[in-house]
N, C-alpha and C positions, 0 to 999 in steps of 0.2 A: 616414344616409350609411353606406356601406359600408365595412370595412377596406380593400377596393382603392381605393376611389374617396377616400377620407381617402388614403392611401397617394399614390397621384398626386395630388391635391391639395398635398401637401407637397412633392413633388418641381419641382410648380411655382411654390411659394412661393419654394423654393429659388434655383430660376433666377433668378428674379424682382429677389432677393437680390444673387447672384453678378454681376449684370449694373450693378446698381448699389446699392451698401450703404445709400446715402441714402434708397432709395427708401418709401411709407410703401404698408405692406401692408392690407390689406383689415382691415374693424374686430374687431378681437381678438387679430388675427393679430401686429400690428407686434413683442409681448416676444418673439416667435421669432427675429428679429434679432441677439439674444443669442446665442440659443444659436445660430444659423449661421454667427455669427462663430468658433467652437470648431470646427468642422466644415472638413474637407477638401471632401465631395463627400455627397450626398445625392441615391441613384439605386436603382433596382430590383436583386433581389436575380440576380447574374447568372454567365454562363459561371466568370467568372473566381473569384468564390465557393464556386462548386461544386466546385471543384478545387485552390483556389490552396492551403490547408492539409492537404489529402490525399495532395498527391504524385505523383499520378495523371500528368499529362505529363510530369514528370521522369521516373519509375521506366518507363512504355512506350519514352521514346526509349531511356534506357539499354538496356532488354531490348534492342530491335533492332537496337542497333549494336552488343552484346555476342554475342547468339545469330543476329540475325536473324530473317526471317519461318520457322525454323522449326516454331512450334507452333499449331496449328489456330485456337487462340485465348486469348484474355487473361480472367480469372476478375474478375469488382468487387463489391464493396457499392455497392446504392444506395439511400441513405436519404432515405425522402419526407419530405415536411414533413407532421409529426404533426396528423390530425386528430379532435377530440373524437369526431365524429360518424359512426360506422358506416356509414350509407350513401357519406357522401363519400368515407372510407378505399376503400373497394369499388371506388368510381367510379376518384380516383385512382390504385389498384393497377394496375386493368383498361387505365388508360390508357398506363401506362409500360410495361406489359407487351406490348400493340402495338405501341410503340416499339421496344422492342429487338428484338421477332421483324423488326420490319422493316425492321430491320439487319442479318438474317440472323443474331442472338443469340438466345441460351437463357436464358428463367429458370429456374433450378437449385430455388430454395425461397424461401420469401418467410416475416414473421414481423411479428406485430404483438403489442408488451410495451406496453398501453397505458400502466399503472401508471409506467411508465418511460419516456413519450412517443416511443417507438417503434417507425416501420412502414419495415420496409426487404425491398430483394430482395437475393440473390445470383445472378449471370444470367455465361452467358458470351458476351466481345464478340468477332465474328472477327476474324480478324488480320490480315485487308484493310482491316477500317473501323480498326483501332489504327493500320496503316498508313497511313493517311489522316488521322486525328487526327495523326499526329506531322509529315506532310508539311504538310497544309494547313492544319491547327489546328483547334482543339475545336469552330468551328463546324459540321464537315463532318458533327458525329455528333449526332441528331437527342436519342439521353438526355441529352448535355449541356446542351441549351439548353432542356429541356423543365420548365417553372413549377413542377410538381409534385414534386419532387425538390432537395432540399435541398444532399447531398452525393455526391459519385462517389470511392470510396477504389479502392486498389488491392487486391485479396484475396492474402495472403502469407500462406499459413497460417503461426501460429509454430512453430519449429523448434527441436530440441535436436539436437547432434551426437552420438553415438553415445563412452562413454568405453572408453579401453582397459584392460582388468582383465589382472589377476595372480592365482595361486593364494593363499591368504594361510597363514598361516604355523600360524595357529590357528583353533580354530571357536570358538564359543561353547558352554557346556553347554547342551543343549538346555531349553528351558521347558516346564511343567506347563502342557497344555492350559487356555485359559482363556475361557470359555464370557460372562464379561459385559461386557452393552451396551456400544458402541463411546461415545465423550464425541468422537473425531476423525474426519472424514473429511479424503481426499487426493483433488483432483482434478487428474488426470497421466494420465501414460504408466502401463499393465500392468506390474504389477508380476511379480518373479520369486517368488509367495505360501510354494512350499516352502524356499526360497533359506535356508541354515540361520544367516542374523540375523534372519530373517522367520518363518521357520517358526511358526505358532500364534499369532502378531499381526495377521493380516492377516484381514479380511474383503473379496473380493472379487466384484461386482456387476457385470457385463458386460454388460447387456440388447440391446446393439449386438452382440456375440458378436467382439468385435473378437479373440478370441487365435485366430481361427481364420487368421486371417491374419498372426498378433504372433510371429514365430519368440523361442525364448530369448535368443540371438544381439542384436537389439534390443531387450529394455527394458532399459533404462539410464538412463533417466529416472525413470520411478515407483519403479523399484527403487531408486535412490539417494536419492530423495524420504522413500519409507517407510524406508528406514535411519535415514535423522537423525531423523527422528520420535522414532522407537521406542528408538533405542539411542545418538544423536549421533555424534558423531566416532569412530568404532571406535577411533584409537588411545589415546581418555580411558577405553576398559572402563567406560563407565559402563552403569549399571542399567538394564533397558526401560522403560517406560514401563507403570502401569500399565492393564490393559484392552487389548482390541484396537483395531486403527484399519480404517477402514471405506473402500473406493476403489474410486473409479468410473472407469474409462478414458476420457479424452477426446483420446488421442491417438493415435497411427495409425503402423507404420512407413514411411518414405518412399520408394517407388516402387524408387530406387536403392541402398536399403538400408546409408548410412550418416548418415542420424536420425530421429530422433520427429517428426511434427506431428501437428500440429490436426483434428480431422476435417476435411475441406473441403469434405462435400455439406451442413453447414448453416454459418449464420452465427454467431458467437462468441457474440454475448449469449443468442441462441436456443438454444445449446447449455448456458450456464451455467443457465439458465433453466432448463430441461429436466433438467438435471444435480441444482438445489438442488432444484427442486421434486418428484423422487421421491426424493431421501432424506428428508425432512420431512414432504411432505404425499401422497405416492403418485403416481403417472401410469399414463393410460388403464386407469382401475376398479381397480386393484393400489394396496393399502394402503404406507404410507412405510415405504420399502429399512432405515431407518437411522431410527427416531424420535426417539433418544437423542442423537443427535450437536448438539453445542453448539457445536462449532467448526468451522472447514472450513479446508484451507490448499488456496491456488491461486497454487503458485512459476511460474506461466506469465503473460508478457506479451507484447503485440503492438505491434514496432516498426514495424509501418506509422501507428502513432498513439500518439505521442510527445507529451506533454502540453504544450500553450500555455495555454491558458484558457479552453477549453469544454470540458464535462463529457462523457466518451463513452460511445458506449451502453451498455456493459460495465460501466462505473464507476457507473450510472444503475441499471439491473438490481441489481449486487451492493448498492448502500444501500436499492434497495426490498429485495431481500430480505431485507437484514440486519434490518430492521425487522420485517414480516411475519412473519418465522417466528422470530425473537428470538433469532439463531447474530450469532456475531461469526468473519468471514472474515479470514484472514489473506493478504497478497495481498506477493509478489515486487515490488520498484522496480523494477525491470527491469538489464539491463546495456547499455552499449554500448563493445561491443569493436570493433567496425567501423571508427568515428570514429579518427582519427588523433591521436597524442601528439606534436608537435612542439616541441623541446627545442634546445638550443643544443648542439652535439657535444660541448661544452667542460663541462659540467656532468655528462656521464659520468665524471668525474675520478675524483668522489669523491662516498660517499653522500650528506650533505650537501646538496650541489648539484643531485643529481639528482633528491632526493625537493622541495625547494625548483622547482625549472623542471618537473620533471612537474604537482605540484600547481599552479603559477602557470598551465600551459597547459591544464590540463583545468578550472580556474576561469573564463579566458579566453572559453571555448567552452561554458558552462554553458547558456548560452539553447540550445544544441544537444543538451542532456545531461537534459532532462527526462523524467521518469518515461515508462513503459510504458505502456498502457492494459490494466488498469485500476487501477490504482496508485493516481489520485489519488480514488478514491472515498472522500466525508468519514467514514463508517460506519465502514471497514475500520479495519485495521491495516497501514501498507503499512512494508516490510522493507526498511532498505538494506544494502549490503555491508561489512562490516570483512576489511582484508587480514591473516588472522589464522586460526592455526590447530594442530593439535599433532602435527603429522610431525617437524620439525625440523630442514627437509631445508635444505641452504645451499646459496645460488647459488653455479655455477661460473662461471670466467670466461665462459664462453660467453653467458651471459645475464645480464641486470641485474635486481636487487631494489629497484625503483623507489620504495617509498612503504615506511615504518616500519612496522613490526607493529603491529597495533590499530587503525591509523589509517583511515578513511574509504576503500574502494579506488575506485583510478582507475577503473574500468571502471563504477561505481554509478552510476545514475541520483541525479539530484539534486532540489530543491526550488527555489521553494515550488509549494504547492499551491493548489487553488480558493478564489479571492478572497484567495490570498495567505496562505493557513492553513500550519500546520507540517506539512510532508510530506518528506521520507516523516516518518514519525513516531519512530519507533527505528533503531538501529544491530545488527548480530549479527554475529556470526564467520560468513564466509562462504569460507573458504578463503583462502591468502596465491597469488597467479598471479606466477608470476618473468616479463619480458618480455625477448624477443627483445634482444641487443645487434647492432644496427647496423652498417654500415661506414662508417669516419669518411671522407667523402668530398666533406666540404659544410661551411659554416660552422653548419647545421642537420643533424637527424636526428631519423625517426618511430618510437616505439617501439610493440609492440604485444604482447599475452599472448602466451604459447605454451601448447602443451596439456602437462598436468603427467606426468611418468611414474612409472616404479614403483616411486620414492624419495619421491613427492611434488614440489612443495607440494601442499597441498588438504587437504581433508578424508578420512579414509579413511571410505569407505563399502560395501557390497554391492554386485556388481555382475553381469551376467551374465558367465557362464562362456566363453571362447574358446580357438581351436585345443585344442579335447578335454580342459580342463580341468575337472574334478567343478565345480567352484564356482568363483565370482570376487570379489575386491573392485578399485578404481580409488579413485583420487585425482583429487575434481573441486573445482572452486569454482568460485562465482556468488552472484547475491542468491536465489537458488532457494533455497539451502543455507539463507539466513542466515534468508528466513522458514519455512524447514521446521523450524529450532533453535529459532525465536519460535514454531512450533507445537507443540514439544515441550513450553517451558517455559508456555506456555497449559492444556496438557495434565495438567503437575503442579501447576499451580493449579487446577486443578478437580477433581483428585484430593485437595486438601486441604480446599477448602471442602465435598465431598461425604465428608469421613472421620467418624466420628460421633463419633470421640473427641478430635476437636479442637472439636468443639460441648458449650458448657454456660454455665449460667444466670451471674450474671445477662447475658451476652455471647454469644446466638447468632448464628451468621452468618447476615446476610440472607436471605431467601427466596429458592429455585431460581431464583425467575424470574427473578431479577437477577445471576445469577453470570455469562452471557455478558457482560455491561456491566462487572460486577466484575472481570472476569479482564482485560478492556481497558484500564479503569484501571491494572489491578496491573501489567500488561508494561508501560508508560510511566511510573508512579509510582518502577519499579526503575532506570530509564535515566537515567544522567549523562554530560556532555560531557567529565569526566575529563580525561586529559594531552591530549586532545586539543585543547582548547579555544587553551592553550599551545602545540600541536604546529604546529596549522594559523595563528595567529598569526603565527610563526617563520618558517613556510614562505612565506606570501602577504605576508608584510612589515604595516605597524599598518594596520589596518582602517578611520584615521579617528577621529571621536569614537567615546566608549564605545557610543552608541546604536548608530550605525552598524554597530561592533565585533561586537553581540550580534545583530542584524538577517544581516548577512551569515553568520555563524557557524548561524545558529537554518537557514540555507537549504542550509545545508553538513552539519549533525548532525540536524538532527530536534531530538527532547527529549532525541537521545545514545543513549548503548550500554547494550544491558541487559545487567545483571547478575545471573542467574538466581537465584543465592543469595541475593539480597533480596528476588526479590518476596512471598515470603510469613514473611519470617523477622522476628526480635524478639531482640533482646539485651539485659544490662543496661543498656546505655549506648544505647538506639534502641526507640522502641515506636510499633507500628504500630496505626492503627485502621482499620478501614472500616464505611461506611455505604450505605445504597444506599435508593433509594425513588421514587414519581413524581408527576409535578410537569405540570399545564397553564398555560399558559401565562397568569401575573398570580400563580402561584401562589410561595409564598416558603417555605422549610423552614430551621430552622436547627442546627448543630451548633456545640456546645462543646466543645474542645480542651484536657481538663484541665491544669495547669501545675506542673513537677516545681517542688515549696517551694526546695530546691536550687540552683535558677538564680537565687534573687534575689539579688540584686548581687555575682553570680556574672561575671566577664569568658572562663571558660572556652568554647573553641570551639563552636557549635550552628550548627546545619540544621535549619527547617524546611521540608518537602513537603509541598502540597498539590495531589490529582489528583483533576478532576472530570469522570467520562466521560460520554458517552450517547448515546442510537440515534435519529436525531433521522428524520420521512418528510420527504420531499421531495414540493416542487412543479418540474418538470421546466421547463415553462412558463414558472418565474418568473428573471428573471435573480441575485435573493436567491439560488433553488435549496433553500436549506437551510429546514426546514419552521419548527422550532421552535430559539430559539437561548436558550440558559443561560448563564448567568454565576454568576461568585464575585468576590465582592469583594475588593479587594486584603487580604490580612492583615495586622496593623498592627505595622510592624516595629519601633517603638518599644517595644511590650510582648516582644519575643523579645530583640531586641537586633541586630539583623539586618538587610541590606539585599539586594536582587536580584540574582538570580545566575543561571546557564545560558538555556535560550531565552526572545527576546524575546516581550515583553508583548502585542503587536498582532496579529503574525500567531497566537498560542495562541487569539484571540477568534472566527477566525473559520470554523475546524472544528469537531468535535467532541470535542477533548481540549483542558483550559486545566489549564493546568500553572503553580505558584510555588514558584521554589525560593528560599528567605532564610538565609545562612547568615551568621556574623560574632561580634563575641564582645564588644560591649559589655555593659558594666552596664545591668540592669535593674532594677526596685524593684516589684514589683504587690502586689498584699492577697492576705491567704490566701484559698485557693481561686481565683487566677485562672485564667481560662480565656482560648482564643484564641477570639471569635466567628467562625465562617463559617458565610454566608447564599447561600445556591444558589437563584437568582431564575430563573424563568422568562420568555421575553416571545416572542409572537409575532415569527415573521421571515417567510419566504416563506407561509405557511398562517398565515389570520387567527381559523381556529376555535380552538377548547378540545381540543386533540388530548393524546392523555396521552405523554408520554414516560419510560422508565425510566430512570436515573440512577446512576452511583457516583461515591462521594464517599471518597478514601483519603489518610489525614493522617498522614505519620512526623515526629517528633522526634528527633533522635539529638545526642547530645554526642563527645568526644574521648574512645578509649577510654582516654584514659589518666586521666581524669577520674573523681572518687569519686561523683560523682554517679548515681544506681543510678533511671533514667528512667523505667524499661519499672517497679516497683514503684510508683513514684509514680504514674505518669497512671494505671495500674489502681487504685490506691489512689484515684484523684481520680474515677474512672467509676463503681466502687462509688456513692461518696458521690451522685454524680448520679443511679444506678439507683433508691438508696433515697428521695432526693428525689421522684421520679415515682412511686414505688410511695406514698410518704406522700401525697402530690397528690391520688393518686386513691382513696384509702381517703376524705379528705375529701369527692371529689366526689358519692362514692354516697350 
């Protein structure tokens, strides 16, 4: 039997059902009873499918009652339903592409990522037949209702606004030409390359010849992009970053000229697609732009697809590629400023109050507040916003400073992620944005960002130059910021695992291959929920039971905010290990955690961290999704002394980064030489073969510093002793 014809058969079981519960179904059939008792409705996949999470009828009516029919036509994605088979794909392109010519629409470019289940067009509809969709409804337009065709989105290229610079006060000394391989690329907006915080960092690749049309004037986006990179917050003077960084343009000035999009004659994942794979692997006969580069940052998301709980193309694309060419992408949560803050008038009193009813009502409306696309891709690293930054600028009365410094900003995109995984994953300083104050003229009031000026808040960065100014910097914030500072601090971890004199016997760092997996670990291994844990507690009043507590919190912080100065650091009182290696699936590796002698029946304070990352392929196809799934076993808090702490247990299981943090300060008693067992199991999840996956595995211990205990000499002291154990081992084995 066929999948259609299985298909209708079940839709007539169904009726069959619905008509009378009692009734006994055909033989084999009747345990479906069950399950159609759990069931709403079971029917073909139809109009209102196509559209109903897209958006696509809502955002046309508004167009028209906002602008009217005055534009020739309306631009869509429309994504077929993926099929294995090459000739079918053919058949089905060729058929929808009829359709829409004989609608009197254009298809623009079309793209098939099968790896990433795939095949869509961008086409544009006229604005007669949009006028008829909104008058008479979706069935007047023949691509709506056409089998072959999965979804119809609306095409919004994403947009950045344009920020306003100032001369700045100072320049930087110029930098010594520096001629090696780039470890980053940026993909953004055209940057301003000679711009003098840029100057001699910048590698840039324009194969589209996009500055022929990029006046100075607009890029303000790649250009404040590569700033944080290279140099972070201008007003911290800190150091560049070492090496160049490598950037490819994928955005375009916008018609009106005041901001950046998207190209918009191809489709987004077509474009990332195209984008990763000539810096890595070359395009059309021309060897890879960029072979070196290990990271990628992409502070751009698309709010026409706002994450519910399907995987979008973009998010499907960037986890194949992350796997394929073995880069870890750091990727923006997105913002939403748009969305309205509504607050009781009465709670502008006093900060207190305000940051309490702003956080209550951007909680409120969190099903509304979901990630960007492609944010919640399981591979990445996706970045949320902290309101947080070092200008220092204070709100005037004119404007309110809505939410604590540090804290989560209102404007982030939120979590969880797919199948409920921790997403976004980290926290970073993304600028502090003061919002608009109101007029009290209601028992209620909407509060919303303002743009920062040229006292701040925000971040200070590079900027282009305006009204005849040599140079520029602005003050901007967003989650842009916060993953361009997660790709900074990416950056000087890879500049440490590749320094040669931080390598030597018996303890070298993992093999190259594993340092993108490595550096993914180490940015979430450094992240804790800190005062905020406390702060957002306060604010949204008790969360419930403790489970509850940490579930809701784990959707609010990720695994927390990094702390760049930990991810690779070691004190006397904190010793960090890492391991990395690969693992198929049945396969089991294990490591020992040597145990400072010191802590026995010690009640002094301790933390243990354990962080297991890895780059897992995906089956698009399978509703699992995620190819290969890892675990660690819970660590036994009785031998530390310790119980669980920061994000919850459940949702850490079901991405790609599982995190345990045990902190607490009972007595312990173990034998000399004990160690913490952890075992990193492999098992099949959505892909049933032996697929290999890379892996890291990063363990800190740390105590109170006020404690004599001296941790970081111990556990070396105890690794030694381990090193030589396997060196004696194998002198017997030969």
């Amino acid at each position: 039997m066929s999948d259609a014809a299985a298909a209708r058969q079940l839709v007539s079981l169904f009726k069959q059902w619905e008509e009378n519960p009692r009734v006994t179904l055909r033989t084999g059939f009747n345990p479906l009873k069950q399950v159609f008792a759990q069931l709403r409705n079971v029917r073909p996949w139809s109009i209102q499918d196509r559209v109903r999470e897209t958006g696509l009828l809502e955002e046309w009516s508004e167009d028209l009652e906002a602008a009217g029919p005055y534009r020739s036509s309306k631009r869509v994605e429309i994504e077929l339903w993926f099929r294995s088979d090459a000739d079918l794909r053919i058949r089905a392109e060729g058929h929808v592409r009829r359709v829409v010519s004989a609608s009197g629409g254009q298809v623009v470019s079309s793209t098939i990522i099968a790896e990433a289940s795939y095949h869509a067009l961008l086409a544009d509809i006229p604005i007669q037949a949009v006028e008829s969709v909104v008058k008479d409804g979706a069935e007047s337009l023949a691509v709506l209702t056409t089998d072959a065709v999965m979804f119809v989105s609306p095409y919004r290229p994403m947009s950045f606004e344009t920020t306003s610079a100032f001369e700045p006060q100072e320049l930087p000394t110029p930098t010594e030409a520096d001629t090696s391989p780039p470890r980053v690329a940026l993909l953004d907006g055209l940057p301003i390359a000679n711009h003098p915080h840029l100057a001699g960092k910048v590698i840039v690749d324009d194969p589209d010849d996009l500055a022929q049309e990029y006046p100075i004037s607009a890029r303000a986006h790649g250009t404040a992009m590569a700033s944080l990179i290279i140099r972070g917050d201008l007003r911290d003077g800190s150091q560049p970053i070492a090496g160049r960084i490598y950037v490819r343009p994928i955005l375009t000035p916008h018609e009106f000229g005041d901001r950046e999009v998207a190209k918009s004659d191809l489709l987004f994942p077509d474009l990332l697609h195209r984008s990763i794979k000539r810096i890595v692997d070359g395009d059309d006969g021309s060897p890879a732009a960029a072979p070196s580069v290990r990271v990628i940052n992409l502070s751009i998301g698309d709010d026409t697809k706002v994450f519910v709980n399907r995987m979008s193309p973009a998010a499907r694309v960037i986890d194949w590629l992350s796997v394929n060419y073995n880069v870890l992408i750091i990727v923006s949560a997105g913002n939403h400023v748009r969305l309205p803050i509504e607050i009781p008038a009465s709670a502008t009193s006093s900060a207190e109050t305000l940051h309490s009813a702003a956080r209550q009502a951007t909680y409120a409306s969190a099903r509304h507040r979901g990630m960007l696309s492609p944010a919640e891709s399981i591979n990445a690293i996706s970045v949320g916003a902290l309101h947080q930054d070092s200008s220092g600028a204070q709100a005037p009365d004119t404007v309110l400073d809505a939410t604590a410094e540090g804290a989560p900003a209102l404007y982030s995109a939120v979590g969880l992620g797919f199948r409920g995984s921790v997403k976004p994953d980290l926290y970073m300083s993304a600028g502090r944005a003061f919002y608009s104050r109101p007029p009290q003229d209601g028992n209620s009031v909407r509060i919303k960002p303002g743009q920062p000026g040229n006292e701040g808040p925000g971040h200070l960065v590079a900027g282009p130059p305006h009204s005849g100014l040599k140079t520029g910097v602005a003050y901007t914030h967003g989650s842009s910021n916060a993953a361009a500072l997660a790709t900074r601090t990416a950056a000087s971890i890879f500049s440490t695992l590749e320094d040669p004199s931080q390598v030597g016997d018996p303890f070298p760092w993992p093999d190259a291959q594993y340092h993108p997996v490595l550096v993914k670990a180490l940015l979430v291994h450094s992240a804790r929920w800190g005062i905020n844990k406390d702060r957002l507690i306060a604010e949204l009043g008790p969360l419930h039971e403790t489970l509850r507590a940490r579930r809701n919190l784990t959707k609010l912080l990720g695994y927390g905010s990094v702390d760049s100065n930990r991810a690779m650091s070691a004190l006397t009182n904190r010793a960090l290990i890492v391991g990395a290696g690969t693992l198929r699936a049945g396969d089991r590796q294990r490591f020992e955690f040597p145990l400072p002698a010191d802590l026995r029946s010690s009640t002094a304070w301790r933390r243990l961290t354990v962080t297991l990352a890895w780059l897992t392929p995906i089956e698009p196809s399978s509703r699992k999704y995620r190819g290969v799934k890892l675990t660690l076993k819970d660590p036994d808090t009785n031998i530390i002394g310790a119980s669980a702490s920061q994000a919850d247990y459940w949702p850490s299981l079901n991405g790609t980064v599982q995190q345990h943090v045990l902190d607490g300060s009972a007595g312990v008693n173990f034998g000399e030489n004990g160690v913490i067992r952890l075992d990193v199991d492999a098992h099949s999840d959505a892909i049933k073969d032996s697929t290999p996956v890379r892996f890291a595995l990063v363990t800190s211990l740390e105590v109170a510093p006020s404690t004599s205990v001296n941790v970081f000499d111990q556990v070396r002291a105890g690794l030694r002793i381990q090193a030589s154990a396997r060196t004696a081992a194998q002198v017997r084995t030969r």
